[in-house]
Every structure is written in structure tokens, then in C-alpha cells.
N, C-alpha and C positions, 0 to 999 in steps of 0.2 A: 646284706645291703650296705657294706661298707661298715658303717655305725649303728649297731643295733637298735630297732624302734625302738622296744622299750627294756628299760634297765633290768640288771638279772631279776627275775619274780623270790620273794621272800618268802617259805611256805609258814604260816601260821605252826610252834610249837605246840605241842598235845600236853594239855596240863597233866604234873604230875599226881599218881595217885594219892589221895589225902592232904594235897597242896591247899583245899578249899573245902570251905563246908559248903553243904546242898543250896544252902542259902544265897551265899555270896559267888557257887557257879553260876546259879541260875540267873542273877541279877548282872554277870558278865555275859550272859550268852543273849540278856536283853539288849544292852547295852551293842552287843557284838552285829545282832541283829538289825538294829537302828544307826548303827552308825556308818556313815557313807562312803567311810576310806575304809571300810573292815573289807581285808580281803578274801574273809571268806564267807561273802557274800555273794550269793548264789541268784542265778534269773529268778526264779520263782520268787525270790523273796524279795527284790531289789524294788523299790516306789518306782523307778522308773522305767518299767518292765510294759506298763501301759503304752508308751512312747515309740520307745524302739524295739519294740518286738511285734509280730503279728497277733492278732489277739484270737482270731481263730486255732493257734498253737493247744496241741492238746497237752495235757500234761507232760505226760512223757514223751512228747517233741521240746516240749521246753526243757527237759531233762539230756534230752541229744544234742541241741543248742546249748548248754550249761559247760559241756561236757570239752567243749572247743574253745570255751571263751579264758582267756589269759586275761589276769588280775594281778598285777606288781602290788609295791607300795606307791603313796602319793607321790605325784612330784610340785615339785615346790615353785614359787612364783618364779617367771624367765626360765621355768628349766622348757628344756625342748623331748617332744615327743617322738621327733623325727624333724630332720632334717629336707632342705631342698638337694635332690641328688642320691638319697636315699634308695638302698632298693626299694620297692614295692615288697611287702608282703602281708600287709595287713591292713584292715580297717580298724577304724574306733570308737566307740561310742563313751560321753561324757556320763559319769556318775555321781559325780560332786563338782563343783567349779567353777570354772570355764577355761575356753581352749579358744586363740584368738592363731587365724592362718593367715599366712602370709608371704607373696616372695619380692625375690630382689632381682634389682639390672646390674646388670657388670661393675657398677660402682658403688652397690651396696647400699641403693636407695628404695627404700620398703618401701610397697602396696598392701596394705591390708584387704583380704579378700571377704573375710566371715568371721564372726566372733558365734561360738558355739556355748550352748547352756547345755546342762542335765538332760539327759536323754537324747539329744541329737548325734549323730553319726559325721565323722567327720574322717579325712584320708582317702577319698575315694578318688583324689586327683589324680592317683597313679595306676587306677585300675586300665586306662586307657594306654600307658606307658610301662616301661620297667622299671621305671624311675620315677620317687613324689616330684613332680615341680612345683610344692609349694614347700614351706616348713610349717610345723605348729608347736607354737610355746603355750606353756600354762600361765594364764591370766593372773592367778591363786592358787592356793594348794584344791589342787584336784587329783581328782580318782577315777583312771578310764580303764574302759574292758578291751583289751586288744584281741583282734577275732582274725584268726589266719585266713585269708582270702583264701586259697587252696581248696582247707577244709568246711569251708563256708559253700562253696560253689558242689564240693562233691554232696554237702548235707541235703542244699536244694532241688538237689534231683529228685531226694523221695520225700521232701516236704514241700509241695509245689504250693501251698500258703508262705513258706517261706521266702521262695522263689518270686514272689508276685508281689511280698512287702518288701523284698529288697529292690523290687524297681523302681517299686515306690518311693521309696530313698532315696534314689539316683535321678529321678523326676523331679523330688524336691530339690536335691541340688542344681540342677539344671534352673530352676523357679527361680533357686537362692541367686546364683552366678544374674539373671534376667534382672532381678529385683535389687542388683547395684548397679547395674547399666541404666535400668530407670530412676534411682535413687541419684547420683553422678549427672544423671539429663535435666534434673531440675535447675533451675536459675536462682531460685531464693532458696537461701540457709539456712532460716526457716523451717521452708521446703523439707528439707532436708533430716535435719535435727526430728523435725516434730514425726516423721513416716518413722526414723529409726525409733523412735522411745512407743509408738503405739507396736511397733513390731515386738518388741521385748515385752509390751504389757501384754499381747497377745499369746507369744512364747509361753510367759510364765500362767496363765490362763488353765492352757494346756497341761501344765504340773499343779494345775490345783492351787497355784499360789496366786497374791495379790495382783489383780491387775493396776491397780492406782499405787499400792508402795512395793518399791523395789530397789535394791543395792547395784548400781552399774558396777561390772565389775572389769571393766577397760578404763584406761584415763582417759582426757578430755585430749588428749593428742592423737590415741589409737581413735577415738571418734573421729577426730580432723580429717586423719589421714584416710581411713575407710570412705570417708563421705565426698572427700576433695576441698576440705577447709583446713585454713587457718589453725589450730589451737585458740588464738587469741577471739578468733570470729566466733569459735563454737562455745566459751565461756562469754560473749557476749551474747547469744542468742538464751543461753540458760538465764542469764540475767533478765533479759528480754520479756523470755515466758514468765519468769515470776514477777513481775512490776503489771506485766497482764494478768495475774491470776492465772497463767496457766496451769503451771508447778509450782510446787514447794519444793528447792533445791537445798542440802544441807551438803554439799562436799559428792559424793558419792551415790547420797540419797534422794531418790525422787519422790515425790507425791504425785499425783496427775489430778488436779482440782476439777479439772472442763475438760475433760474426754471428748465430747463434740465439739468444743471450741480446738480441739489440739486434731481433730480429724478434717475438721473446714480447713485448718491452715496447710493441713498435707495435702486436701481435693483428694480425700479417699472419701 
């Protein structure tokens, strides 16, 4: 595709024999196991196996699924995953991070399309083309699974639960693309602001994590620009909600104090 999606994959070195006592293997294979950019970390074992995988998967379907999924090392904040113009050859799902998509007009002026957390699937722009027409950079050091569309599509022919949570994916994206065209229809910033942050406490819901604190991991310009504001507008409305009690903002860090005062302001 031009420029490879993702960078050459680094295979994990086989410790030498009597490099380690039993001890201090065991406490690295914990470690190995827990940690989010280890890349040999496996579906079965991965927290967010709930999310983007079918849950009807039997074992050893998830084992045949394992078996196709490409695991690099992280990439690092502004690196790119893939480019706009890119061949198509693959999807991806976030493991650690986030993954912020994006394209451009002739004159190199971004629209932000979706900003992706842990476990969501993102690339599927190009399943319709031969080519991504969008790009996606890493928000942060993140860890994605890249899954060759090819062998994806030949897997679901005899995994037909597979087959039916991938449409599912493509449904939601479809929802996603719907739910910035409604998001963009609002008239107050507000509006706006307050649907994105119940969405994210929502997201993270879903991973089991806090719905009331959470770390945004886009700036307040990638917010602007996603929603059709200002920067200046959208650090004024976080000011906003906390003079209201609605949040507790620290830089990066939200609290959600009034979850139903913050869903009356969006009319969800």
C-alpha cells in the first residue's frame, strides 16, 4: 500500500537458559501478561477481548482468530498508523491508548472524524475502497492489533459468530459516522461538549473503567475541531461546566459531578 500500515513487527527474544531464576521468570511473565504493549499478548488473554471480539468465540476459535492478528511494538504520540491514500489491507483494533482518525482537503486542512479507545476497531474506511481515505495518528503511546482483512474475511466463512460481530462493527461505525453528523447539528457548544464527554464516560463503562473520572486523551483543539468549535469556545465551556458544578476539570482530567445535569444539557 505504498507505505506499510504498520511498522516492521519485533518478535519478542526467548530468554536465555539460566538467564533468570524461577522466581524473577515468573514475576516477568506476570508482568508480560498485564502489560498492554507486550507484544506477546495473545486474544485469550488480552482485558479487552470482551469488546472486540465475539463472545460466542469458542476457545479454539479464538485460538484461529489469535493466529492472524499482527502485534508490532507501540507507536508513539503523532506517529501514524496508516496513512490517507494508503493501500487498504487491514483493520485495527486499539489495545492501549487511543487512535484519533482523520482527513484532509487539498490544502491540508484536518477534519477529525473519531477518536478510538481500547477495544474499539478502527480502518474499516477502506474496506469500501482500495485505498484508507482517512489517516490515523496515535493520540499516545498505544498498542494496536493489526488483522489482515483477506484473512479475516476467509476466517468468517467458518466462523459465522465471527462473521455477524464483524457486521456489528461496521454498524457501529456507521452509528459512529450518524452520531457526528448529529453531534455538528447542534447549535449550542454545550450541546456539543457535554454529548462528547457522556459518550467517553459511556465508552469507558464498557471497559469496566470509571464512568465519572477519566483522562481525555485528545487536546482541547482535536475536541474543537471534531465537534466544529473554536479551541478557544471549547476551553470556555469546560470553564463553564465547572463554575456550574458540572465537572471537575484538572488539564486533561475530568470528573463528571451531575451526570444528569450533563445529560439534560445534551437532551439525551
Amino acid at each position: 500500500m505504498g507505505l506499510s500500515i504498520v511498522k516492521p513487527h519485533v518478535k519478542p527474544q526467548p530468554l536465555q537458559s539460566g538467564s533468570l531464576s524461577f522466581a524473577s521468570t515468573k514475576m516477568t511473565a506476570m508482568s508480560n501478561q498485564s502489560c498492554p504493549h507486550n507484544q506477546a499478548m495473545s486474544c485469550g488473554d488480552c482485558r479487552m477481548k470482551s469488546l472486540c471480539l465475539p463472545l460466542a468465540l469458542e476457545i479454539e476459535d479464538v485460538e484461529k482468530l489469535d493466529k492472524i492478528v499482527q502485534r508490532g511494538r507501540p507507536f508513539q504520540k503523532d506517529e501514524y498508523i496508516y496513512r490517507s491514500g494508503d493501500k487498504f489491507h487491514s483493520i485495527f483494533a486499539v489495545r492501549s491508548g487511543a487512535i484519533k482518525a482523520f482527513t484532509a482537503d487539498d490544502e491540508g486542512v484536518e477534519q477529525v472524524t473519531g477518536f478510538y479507545l481500547p477495544g474499539e476497531v478502527f480502518g474499516m474506511d477502506g474496506i469500501a475502497h482500495t485505498d484508507h481515505i482517512s489517516s490515523a495518528v496515535s493520540l499516545e503511546t498505544s498498542s494496536v492489533c493489526e488483522i489482515p482483512f483477506h484473512r479475516l474475511e476467509e476466517l468468517s466463512i467458518t466462523l459465522p459468530s465471527l462473521q455477524r460481530h464483524f457486521f456489528k462493527l461496521m454498524s457501529q461505525e456507521i452509528t459512529n459516522d450518524q452520531h457526528l453528523a448529529t453531534l455538528l447539528s447542534k447549535n449550542s457548544a454545550d450541546e456539543r461538549v457535554a454529548t462528547l464527554l457522556i459518550s467517553i464516560s459511556a465508552r469507558n463503562a464498557k471497559r469496566n473503567l470509571s464512568e465519572q473520572r477519566f483522562r481525555l486523551p485528545m487536546s482541547r483543539a482535536d475536541i474543537g475541531n471534531y465537534m466544529g468549535l473554536t479551541v478557544e469556545t471549547v476551553s470556555r465551556v469546560f470553564s463553564r461546566f465547572q463554575k456550574q458544578q458540572l465537572l471537575q476539570v484538572d488539564k486533561k482530567e475530568i470528573e463528571i459531578l451531575d451526570m444528569d445535569g450533563l445529560k439534560e444539557l445534551a437532551n439525551i
